[in-house]
C-alpha positions in Angstrom: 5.0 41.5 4.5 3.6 40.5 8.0 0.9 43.2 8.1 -0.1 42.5 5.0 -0.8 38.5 6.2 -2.0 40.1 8.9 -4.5 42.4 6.9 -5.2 39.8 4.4 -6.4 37.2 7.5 -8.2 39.6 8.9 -10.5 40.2 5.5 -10.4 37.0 5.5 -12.2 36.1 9.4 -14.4 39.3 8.5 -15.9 37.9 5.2 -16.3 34.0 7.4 -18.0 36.0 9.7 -20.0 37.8 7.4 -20.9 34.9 5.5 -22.1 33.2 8.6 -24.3 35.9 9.0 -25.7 35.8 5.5 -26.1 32.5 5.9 -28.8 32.8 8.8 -30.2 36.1 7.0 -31.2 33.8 3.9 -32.9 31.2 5.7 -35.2 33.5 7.6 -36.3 35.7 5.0 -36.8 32.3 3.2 -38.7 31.0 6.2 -40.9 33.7 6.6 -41.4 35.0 3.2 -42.6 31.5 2.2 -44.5 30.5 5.6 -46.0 33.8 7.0 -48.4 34.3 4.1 -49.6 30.8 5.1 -49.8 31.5 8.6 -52.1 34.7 7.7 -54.3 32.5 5.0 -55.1 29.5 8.0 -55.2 32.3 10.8 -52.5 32.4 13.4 -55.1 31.0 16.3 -56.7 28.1 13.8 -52.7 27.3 12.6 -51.2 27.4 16.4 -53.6 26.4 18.2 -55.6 24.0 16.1 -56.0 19.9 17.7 -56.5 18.7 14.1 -54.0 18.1 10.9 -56.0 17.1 7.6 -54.5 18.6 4.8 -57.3 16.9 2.6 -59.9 19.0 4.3 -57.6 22.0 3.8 -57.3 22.0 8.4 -54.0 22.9 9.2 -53.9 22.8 13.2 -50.1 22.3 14.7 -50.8 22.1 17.9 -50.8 18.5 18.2 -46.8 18.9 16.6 -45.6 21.3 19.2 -46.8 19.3 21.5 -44.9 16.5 20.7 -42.1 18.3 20.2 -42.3 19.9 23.5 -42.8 16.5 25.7 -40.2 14.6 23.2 -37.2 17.3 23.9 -38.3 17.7 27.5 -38.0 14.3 28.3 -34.7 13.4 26.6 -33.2 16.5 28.5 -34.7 14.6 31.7 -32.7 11.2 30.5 -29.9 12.8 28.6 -28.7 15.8 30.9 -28.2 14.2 34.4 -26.4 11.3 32.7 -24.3 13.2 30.7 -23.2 15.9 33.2 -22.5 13.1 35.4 -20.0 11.1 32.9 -18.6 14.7 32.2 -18.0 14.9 35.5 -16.8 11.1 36.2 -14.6 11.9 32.8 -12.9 14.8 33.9 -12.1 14.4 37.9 -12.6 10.9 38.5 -11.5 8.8 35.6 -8.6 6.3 35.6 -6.4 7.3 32.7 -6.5 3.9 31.2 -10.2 3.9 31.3 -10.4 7.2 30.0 -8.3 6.4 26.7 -11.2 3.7 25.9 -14.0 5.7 27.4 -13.3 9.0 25.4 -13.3 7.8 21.9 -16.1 5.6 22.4 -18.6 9.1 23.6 -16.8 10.7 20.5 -17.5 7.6 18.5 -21.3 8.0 19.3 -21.8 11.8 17.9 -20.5 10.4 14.7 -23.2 7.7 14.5 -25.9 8.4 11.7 -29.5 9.1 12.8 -30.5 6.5 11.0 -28.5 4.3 12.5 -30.0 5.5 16.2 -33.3 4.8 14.8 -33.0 1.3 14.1 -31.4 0.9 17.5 -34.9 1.9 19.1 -37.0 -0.4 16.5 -35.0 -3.0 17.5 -33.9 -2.6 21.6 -36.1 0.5 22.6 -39.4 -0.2 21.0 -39.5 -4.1 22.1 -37.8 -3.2 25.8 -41.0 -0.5 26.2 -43.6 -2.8 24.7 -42.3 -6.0 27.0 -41.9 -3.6 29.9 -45.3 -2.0 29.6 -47.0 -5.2 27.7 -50.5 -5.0 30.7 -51.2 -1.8 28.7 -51.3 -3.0 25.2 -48.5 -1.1 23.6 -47.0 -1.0 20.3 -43.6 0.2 22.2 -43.4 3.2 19.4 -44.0 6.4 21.4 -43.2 9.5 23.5 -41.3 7.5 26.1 -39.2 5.6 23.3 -38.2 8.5 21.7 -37.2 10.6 24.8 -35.0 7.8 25.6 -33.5 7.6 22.2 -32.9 11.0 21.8 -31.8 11.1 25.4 -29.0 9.1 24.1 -28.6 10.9 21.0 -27.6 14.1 23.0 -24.9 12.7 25.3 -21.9 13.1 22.9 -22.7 16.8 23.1 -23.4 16.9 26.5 -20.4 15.1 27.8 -18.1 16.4 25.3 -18.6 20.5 26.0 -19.4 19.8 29.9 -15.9 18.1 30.6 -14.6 20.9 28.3 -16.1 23.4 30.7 -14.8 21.4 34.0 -11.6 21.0 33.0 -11.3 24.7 32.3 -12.3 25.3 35.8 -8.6 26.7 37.3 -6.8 24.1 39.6 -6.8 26.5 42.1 -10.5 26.3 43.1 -10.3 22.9 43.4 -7.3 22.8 45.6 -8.9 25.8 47.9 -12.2 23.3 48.5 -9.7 20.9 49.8 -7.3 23.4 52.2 -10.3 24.5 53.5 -10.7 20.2 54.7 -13.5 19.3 52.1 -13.1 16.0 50.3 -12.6 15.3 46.8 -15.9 14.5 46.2 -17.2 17.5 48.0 -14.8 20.1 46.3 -15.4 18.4 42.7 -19.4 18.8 43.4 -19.8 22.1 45.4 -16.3 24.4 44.2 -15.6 23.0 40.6 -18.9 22.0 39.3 -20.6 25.4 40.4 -17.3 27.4 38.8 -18.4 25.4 35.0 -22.0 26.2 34.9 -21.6 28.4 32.7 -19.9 25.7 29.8 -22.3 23.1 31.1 -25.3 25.2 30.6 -23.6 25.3 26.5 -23.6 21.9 26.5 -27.0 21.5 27.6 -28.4 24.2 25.5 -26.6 22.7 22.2 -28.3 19.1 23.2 -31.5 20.6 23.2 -30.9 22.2 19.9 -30.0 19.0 18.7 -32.7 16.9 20.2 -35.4 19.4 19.0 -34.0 19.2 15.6 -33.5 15.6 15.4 -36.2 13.8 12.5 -35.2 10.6 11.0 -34.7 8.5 14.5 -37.8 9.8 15.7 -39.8 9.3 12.8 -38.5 5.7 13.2 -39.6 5.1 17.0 -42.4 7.8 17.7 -45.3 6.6 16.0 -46.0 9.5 14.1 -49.8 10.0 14.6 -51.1 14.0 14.5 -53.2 13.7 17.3 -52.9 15.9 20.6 -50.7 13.3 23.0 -52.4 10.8 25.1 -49.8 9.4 27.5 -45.9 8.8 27.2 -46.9 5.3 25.8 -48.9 7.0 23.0 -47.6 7.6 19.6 -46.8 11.7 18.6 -45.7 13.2 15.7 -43.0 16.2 16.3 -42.8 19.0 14.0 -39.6 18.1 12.1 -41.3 14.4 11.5 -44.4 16.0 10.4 -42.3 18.4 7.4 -40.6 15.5 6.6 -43.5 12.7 6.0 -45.6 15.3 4.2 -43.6 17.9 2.3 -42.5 15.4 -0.7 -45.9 14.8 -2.0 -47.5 18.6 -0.4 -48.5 21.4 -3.1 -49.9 24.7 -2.9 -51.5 25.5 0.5 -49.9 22.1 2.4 -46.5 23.1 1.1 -46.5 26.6 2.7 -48.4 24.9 5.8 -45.3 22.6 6.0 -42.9 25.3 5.7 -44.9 27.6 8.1 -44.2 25.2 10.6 -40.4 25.2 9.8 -40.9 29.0 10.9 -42.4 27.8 13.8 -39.6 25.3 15.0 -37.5 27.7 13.8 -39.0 30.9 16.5 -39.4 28.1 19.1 -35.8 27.2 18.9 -34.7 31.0 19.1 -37.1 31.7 22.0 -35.0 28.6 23.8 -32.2 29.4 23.4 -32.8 33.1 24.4 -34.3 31.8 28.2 -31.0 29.9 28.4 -29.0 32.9 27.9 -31.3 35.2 30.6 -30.7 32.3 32.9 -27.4 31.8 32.4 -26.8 36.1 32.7 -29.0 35.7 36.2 -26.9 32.8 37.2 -23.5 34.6 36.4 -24.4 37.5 38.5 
């Protein structure tokens, strides 16, 4: 009876695992069976490379998207990862435990908050806090900078959550060594601990990227959406999940499989990141 439980459980992880699999399988041969023939009907260079979007005019130029994107996730992992690996560490080593029992379900509380509810918190703090802050320059307060902050905020549940993970899974042992050998707490947390959980936190900051590359509604509330190549941090920008999202309900024909060419795009770019992390996290293991 127990290695049939055992058998049956063990069909049962295969086919989860296989499904998972299928799962992926699907959405790229969607992705690239509906977006590639697109890509080859603009022209890869005109398509990738192109500074202008006017579907009206039949110019289909992303470059102004991946852009966005780019500065966008780069500078919410500039606001989101120092904080976060810093509370993670704060959390996990330095924490009163009555603080922590308030302090831990409130970070948890914050990965359950809608998007949408993250974007009206930028129209109505971020956007007038960046436009008061910045009002010599004439401002609207919706732009790059707001929504780097927003989704710099956006990301710390993640962050925090699989960092203090990773630092509390860091054996006692290396923590008591750093201070035998007369280092302080503070020392042997920073330079024996932290160093030993790189690994986790380089997870953690990998899955925030994910999830600030991905992210649409908020910054479709905050960014200003305008498909032109970025100006400034003040500027308005349109990413490439806002611009799939404001076009593809009304798109047809040739602006539909633009739209979802661009999904295959996002898609790639988010592969190619997260296959760096994993070199640099194999060169930093060795």
């Amino acid at each position: 009876m127990n290695n049939f439980k055992e058998r049956a459980m063990k069909l049962v992880f295969i086919l989860c695992a296989c499904t998972s699999i299928l799962a992926v399988a699907l959405i790229c041969v969607f992705l690239f069976a509906n977006g590639l023939p697109a890509i080859g009907e603009i022209g890869v260079a005109d398509f990738l490379l192109g500074q202008t979007w006017k579907p009206g005019n039949n110019i289909y130029g992303i470059l102004p998207m991946i852009l966005g994107s780019i500065y966008v996730t780069a500078g919410a992992i500039l606001f989101g990862v120092p904080i976060g690996v810093l509370t993670a560490v704060f959390m996990a080593k330095f924490c009163p435990k009555k603080l922590y029992k308030v302090l831990k379900p409130a970070i948890e509380l914050l990965a359950g908050i809608p998007s949408v509810v993250y974007g009206f918190f930028g129209i109505v703090v971020l956007v007038p806090l960046v436009r008061d802050l910045f009002e010599k320059y004439d401002v609207s307060g919706k732009g790059m900078l707001t929504a780097s902050l927003l989704l710099g905020l956006m990301i710390l549940p993640t962050i925090v959550g699989v960092s203090e993970s990773a630092i509390r899974a860091v054996p006692e042992n290396y923590y008591e060594g750093g201070l035998a050998l007369g280092a302080s707490h503070e020392k042997s947390v920073f330079t024996v601990t932290l160093p030993a959980a790189k690994s986790g936190i380089l997870a953690g900051v990998i899955l925030g990227v994910g999830r600030a590359i991905g992210e649409t509604m908020a910054v479709i509330m905050v960014a200003g959406n305008q498909p032109r190549m970025p100006k400034g941090i003040l500027e308005g920008v349109r990413t490439m999940t806002a611009n799939i999202v404001l076009e593809m309900g009304y798109a047809a024909d040739l602006h539909r499989e633009a739209l979802i060419a661009t999904g295959v795009v996002l898609f790639v770019f988010i592969l190619l990141i997260n296959l760096l992390f994993s070199a640099i996290k194999k060169r930093s293991d060795k």
